[in-house]
N, C-alpha and C positions, 0 to 999 in steps of 0.2 A: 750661411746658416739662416734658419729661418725663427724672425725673433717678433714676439709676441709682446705688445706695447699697451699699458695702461697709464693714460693721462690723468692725473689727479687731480681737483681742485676744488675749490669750496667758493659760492656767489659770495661772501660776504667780504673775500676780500676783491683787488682791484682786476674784475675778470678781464677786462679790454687787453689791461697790460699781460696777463698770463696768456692770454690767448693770441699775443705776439712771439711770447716767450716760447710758446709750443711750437709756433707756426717755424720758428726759428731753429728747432732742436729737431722738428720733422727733416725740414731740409737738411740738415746733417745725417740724419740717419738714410734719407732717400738717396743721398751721394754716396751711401756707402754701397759691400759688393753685396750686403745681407738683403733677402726679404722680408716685410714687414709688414705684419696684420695685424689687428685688433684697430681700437678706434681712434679716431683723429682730431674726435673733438673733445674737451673737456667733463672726465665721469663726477658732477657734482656730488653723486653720492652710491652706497654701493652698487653695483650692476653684476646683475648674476650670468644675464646674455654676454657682457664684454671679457668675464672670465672664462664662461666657455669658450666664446671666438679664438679665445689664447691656449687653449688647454695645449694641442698637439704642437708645442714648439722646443726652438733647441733654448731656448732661453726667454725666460719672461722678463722682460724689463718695465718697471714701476717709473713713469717718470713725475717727479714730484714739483708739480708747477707752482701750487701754492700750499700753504698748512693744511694739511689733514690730519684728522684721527689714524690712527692707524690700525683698525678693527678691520678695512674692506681685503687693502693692500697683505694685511697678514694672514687673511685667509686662504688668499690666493696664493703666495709666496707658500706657505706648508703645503698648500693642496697641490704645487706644481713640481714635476716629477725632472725636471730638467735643472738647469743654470739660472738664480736670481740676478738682478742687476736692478741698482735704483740711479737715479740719475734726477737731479738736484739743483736747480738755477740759483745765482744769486740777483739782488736786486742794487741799486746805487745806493750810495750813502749822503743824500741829498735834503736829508733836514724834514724830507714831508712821512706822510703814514708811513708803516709797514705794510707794503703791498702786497706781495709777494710769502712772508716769510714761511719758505720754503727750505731754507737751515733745519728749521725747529722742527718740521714735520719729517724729514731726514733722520733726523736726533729721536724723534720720537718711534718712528719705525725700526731704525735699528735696534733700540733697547727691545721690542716686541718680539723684532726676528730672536737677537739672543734666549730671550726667556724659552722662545720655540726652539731653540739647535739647530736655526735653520741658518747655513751661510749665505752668504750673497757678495758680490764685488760693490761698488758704490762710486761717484761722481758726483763731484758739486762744483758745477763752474758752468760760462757760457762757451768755452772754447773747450773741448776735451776731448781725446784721446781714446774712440769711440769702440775700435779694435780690443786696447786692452780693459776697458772699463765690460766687455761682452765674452772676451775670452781669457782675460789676464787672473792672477791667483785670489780666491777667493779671500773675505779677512780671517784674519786668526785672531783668536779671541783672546783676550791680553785682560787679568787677574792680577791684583796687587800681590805684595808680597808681604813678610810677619815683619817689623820692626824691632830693631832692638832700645825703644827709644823709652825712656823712663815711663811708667802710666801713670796717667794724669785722671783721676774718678770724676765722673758728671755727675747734677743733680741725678740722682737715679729717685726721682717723686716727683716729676715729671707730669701733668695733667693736663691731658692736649684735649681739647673740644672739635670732634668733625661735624660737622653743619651740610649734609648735602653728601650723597655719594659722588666718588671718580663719573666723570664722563665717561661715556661708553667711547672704548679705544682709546682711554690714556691708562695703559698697563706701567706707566712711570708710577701712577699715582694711586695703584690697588698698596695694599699691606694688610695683614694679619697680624689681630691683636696677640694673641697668646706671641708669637715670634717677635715683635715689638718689644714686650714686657719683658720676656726672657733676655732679652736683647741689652735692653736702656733702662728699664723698670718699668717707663712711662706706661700709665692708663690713661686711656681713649674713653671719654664720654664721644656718643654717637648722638646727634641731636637734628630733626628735623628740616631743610629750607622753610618751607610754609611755617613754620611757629617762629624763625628769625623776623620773616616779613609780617608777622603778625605783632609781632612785639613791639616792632619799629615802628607800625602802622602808630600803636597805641601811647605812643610814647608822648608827652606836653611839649606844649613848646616849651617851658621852661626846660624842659629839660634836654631838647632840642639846642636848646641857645648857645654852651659851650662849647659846641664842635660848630655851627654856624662862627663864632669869634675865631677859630682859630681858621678857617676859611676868610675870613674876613679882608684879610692881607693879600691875599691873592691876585695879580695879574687877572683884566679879562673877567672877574667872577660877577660882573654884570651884563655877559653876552649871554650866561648861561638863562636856560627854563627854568624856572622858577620851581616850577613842582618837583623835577628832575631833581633838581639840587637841595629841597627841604626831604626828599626820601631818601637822597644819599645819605645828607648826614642823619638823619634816622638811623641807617643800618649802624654806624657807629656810636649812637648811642646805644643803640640795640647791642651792640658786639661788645660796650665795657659795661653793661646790666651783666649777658652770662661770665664773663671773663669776672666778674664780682663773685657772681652767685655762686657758680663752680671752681672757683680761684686758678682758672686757668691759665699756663704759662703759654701756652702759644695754640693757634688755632687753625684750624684745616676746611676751607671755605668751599665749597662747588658755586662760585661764581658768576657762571655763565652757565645757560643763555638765558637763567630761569631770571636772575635778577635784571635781567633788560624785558626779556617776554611777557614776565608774569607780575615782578614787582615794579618796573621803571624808573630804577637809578641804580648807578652803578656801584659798587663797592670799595671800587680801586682806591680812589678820594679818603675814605675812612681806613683803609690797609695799612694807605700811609701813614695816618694819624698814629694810631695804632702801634702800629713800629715803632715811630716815632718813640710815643710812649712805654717802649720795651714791653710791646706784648705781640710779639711777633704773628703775623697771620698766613697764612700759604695760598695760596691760587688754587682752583681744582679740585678740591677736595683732597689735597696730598700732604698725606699725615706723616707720610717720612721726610716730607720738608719742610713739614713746621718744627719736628724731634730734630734737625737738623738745622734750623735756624735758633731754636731753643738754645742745643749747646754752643754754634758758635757766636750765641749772644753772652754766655756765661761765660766761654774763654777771653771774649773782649771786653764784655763791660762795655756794650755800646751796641748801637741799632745798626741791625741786620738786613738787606733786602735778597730777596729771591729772585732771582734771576733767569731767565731765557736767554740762553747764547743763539741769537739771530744771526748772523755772519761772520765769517772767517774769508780773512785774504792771506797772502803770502808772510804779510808783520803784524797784523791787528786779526783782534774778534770782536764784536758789538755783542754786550750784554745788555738787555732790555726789558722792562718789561710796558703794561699799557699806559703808568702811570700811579704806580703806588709806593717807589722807591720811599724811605723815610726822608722829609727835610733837610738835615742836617748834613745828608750828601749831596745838595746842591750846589753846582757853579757859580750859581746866579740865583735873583727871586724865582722862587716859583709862578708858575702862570694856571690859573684853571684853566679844564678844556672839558670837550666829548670823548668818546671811546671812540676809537678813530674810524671801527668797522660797528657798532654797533650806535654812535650818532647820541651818545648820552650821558649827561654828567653825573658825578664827578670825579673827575682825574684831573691829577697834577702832572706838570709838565715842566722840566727841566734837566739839562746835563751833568752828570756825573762830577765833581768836584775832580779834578787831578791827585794824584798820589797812589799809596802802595796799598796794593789789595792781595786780599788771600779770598779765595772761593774753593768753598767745601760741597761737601755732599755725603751724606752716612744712604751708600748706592745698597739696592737688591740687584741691580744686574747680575744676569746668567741665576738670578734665584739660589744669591748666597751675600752675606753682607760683607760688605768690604769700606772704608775709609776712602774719599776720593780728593785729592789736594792741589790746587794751582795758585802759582802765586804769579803778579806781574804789578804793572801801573796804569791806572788810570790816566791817561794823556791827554794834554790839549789840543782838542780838537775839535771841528765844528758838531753839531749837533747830528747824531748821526740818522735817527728816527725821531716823529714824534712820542710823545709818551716820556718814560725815565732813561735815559740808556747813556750807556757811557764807553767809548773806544777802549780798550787794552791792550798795551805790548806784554803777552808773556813771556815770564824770565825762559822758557822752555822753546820758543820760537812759537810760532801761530801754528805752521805745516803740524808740528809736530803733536801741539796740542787736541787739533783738528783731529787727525790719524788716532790717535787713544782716544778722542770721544767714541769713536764709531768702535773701536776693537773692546773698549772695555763694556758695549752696550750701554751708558751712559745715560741716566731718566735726565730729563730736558732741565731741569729746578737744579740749580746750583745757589746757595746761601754767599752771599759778598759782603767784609764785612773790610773797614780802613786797617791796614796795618801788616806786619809778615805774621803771622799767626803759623807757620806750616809747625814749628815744634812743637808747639803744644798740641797742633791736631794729630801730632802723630803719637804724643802722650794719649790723649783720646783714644786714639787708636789700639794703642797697648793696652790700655785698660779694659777697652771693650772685646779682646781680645779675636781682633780681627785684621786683617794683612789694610796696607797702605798702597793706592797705586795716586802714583804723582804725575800729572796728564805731561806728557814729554820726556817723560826721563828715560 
């Protein structure tokens, strides 16, 4: 066959090592019996000539070296009249950055394919089975199912604050308000990035000082830049002014890249705080995963982090994010630090406490709502990424749980909270009267 190859990748994170990664995945596909065109070096960003070069093929395969948005790849994937296939590296689990994470941007594409109807096969490993990942059965798309489980009612008054639109090509993280409200009740105030960083700018020190002390414990919090680290906590003063003014229960943040490019500290640092303090925040600008950390902050009675599932092996998955889990789920002391691709403080850093977790998610996958549920343990184990992350054995196997990320199209943000929470979230479920899919079952 003749198969048409688009390398994915983004400079900010570790290109040297991706650019190993491909050199690695080329040779496997050059040992095969297929032909192969399109390009060979790494597309930092979309390329309209590399989707043409692919157009006339029996199959376009997306090979996903590092994190990308998924705006280039899902253009090309609808606009390609043949056979999809994505293909997926993992990286070591060796305590340093996230290199690599090329799970998430996997995760992130296939929810996009879904929302478009468009199928595709998929591979995520460095050894794999190149034949049927190019000719083998496409996924099928996998829908929770109704419950018959008592309903359990949520705050339905609900007041989420978004700060910054979705990045362009994170389709996890669009939502509409009227369908939200119908939904959960929640309203959505919409509120500018430039007037966060204006607020923070203008903030006293005095009033600066409290979120400074509770940084003050910190690991390292004197390696940081100075300035860096007096506009982080800014933003967090900044963030419980409107979470005051508009008494909002949890917030929907666009993050990146404006608050490294334009303002110069990062967010993460204050996310934490935040949570901490039961006012849950979301990465992204994703308002269904703040409504979705909201409720299962109110089923637990306790602080919520959101989560990015970074890697899956054969027993484990790494849940991560940059560094804004809440405290309280910490192993050990926290340690300050930098954003690992983006070189600025403040983030906190430390591993997952051991015990039993439930991770949720109230999903628009395939552009219908549904309840999404995993339960397993947090285990001791070495640190697996820098930033918050913590190992997991799920009760449902890894293989298994892996496989329904990708079939149920799966938005990358899962809410993780201590404890087996699935019955009540399936009380939740009933309530909101929407099907339950349980990732392994």
């Amino acid at each position: 066959m003749r198969i048409g190859i688009l390398p994915l990748g983004r400079p900010t994170f570790d290109v040297p090592f991706a650019e190993e990664k491909l050199a690695a995945m080329l040779a496997v596909l050059d040992a095969s019996d297929h032909e192969i065109v399109g390009p060979r070096t790494l597309l930092m960003e979309a390329d309209a000539a590399a989707q043409e070069a692919t157009r006339d093929v029996d199959v376009l395969l997306i090979l996903q070296v590092t994190f990308t948005d998924a705006a280039f790849a899902t253009r090309a994937a609808v606009a390609h009249r043949g056979r999809v296939a994505i293909w997926a590296v993992p990286e070591p689990r060796v305590g340093g950055r996230l290199r690599l994470n090329a799970f998430c941007g996997l995760n992130l594409l296939s929810h996009a394919l879904g929302l478009n109807d468009r199928r595709f096969t998929w591979a995520y490993g460095d050894r794999i089975d190149i034949d049927a990942l190019l000719t083998g059965p496409e996924l099928t798309p996998k829908r929770g199912a109704p419950t018959d489980a008592a309903p359990r009612a949520i705050n339905r008054d609900l007041k989420i604050g978004r700060i910054g639109a979705h990045p362009v090509g994170f389709d996890t993280c669009a939502y509409d308000k009227v369908d939200l409200a119908r939904l959960t009740g929640a309203q959505v105030t919409e509120l500018e990035l430039p007037d966060l960083f204006d607020r923070a700018r203008s903030l006293s020190a005095e009033a600066v000082e409290p979120y400074a002390a509770k940084a003050a414990d910190l690991g390292g919090l004197d390696t940081l830049d100075k300035g860096e680290l007096d506009r982080s906590l800014r933003l967090a003063g900044a963030l419980d002014q409107l979470k005051s003014e508009y008494h909002f229960d949890a917030m929907a943040i666009r993050c990146w890249p404006e608050t490294f490019t334009e303002y110069g500290g990062a967010v993460c640092g204050p996310v934490s705080m935040l949570g901490e303090a039961r006012t849950p925040c979301a990465c992204e600008a994703d308002v269904y995963g703040a409504v979705t950390q909201a409720i299962l902050q109110d089923v637990t009675d306790a602080p919520v982090f959101l989560a990015d599932l970074v890697d899956m092996d054969a027993q484990t998955g790494v849940v991560w994010h940059c560094g804004q889990a809440p405290v309280s789920m910490a192993a050990r002391a926290p340690d300050a630090t930098v954003h690992t691709n983006r070189k600025q403080a403040l983030l906190l850093e430390f591993p997952l406490k051991g015990g039993r977790v439930t991770l949720f998610r109230l999903s628009q996958a395939y552009g219908a709502p549904q309840v999404v549920i995993a339960t397993g343990q947090v285990i001791d184990a070495p640190m697996a990424y820098t930033g918050t992350s913590g190992t997991v054995r799920f009760d449902r196997g890894a293989d298994a749980v892996c496989a329904d990320v990708m079939a149920s199209g799966l938005e990358h943000h899962m809410a993780l909270a201590y404890g087996d929470h699935a019955d009540a979230l399936r009380g939740v479920a009933a309530g909101l009267g929407v099907p339950v899919l349980e990732l392994g079952a």
